[in-house]
C-alpha positions, -999 to +999 in steps of 0.1 A: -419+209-596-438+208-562-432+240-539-431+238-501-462+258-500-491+241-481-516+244-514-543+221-504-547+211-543-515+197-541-520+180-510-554+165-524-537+155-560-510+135-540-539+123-519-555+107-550-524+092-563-514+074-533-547+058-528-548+049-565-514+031-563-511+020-525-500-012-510-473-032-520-483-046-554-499-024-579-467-005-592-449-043-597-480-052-619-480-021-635-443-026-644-452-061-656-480-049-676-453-021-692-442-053-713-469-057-729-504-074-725-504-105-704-527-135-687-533-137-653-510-163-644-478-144-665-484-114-640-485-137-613-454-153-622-434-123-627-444-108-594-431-128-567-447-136-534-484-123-547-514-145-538-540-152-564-566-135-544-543-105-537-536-101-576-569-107-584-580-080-558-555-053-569-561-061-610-597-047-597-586-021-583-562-009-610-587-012-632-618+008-616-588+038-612-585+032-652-551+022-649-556-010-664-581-029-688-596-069-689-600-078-722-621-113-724-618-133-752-649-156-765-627-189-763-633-217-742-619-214-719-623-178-719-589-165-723-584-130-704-556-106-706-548-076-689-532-041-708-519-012-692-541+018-707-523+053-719-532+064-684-515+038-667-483+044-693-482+079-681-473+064-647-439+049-671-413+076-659-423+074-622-420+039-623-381+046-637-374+067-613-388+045-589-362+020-601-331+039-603-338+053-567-343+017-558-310+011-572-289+038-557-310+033-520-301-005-522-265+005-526-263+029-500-284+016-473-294-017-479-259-036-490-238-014-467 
């Protein structure tokens, strides 16, 4: 459990977990990676209202923070798929929490 003390390690650890999940899409293709390996065009389609560029952009990202991993098949076309690596599975319970809270915030301040 955090402390209210100002312990500039803990501000710096925070520091680094925001700017490896921040913006609007990486924990929704996180979750959609959670379910298994997937194409480019299955995470696309299960997280609404991202552009191709965006996803592309943020599958980078996730994967230079070794959150993710792009595994390319020698097919043609090549086939690539995406997998959530044990580090990014670590990330599982705060994405749970993340959707309970979502759950009980809707109720109580969104649908009010």
């Amino acid at each position: 459990m955090l402390t209210n003390g100002r312990c500039p390690k803990t501000a710096l650890s925070i520091k680094d977990a925001l700017e490896a999940l921040e913006g609007r899409w990486k924990l929704l293709i996180l979750f959609s990676l959670s379910g298994g390996s997937k194409r480019f065009k299955q995470i696309s389609r299960e997280v609404p209202g991202i552009t191709d560029k965006t996803l592309s952009k943020e599958l980078k990202n996730l994967e230079s923070n070794k959150l993710i991993t792009r595994n390319v098949y020698d097919t043609f076309p090549p086939t690539v798929e995406y997998t959530i690596t044990d580090h990014g599975r670590s990330l599982e319970n705060v994405l749970e929490g993340l959707h309970y809270w979502g759950l009980k915030h809707r109720a109580m301040v969104i649908e009010e």
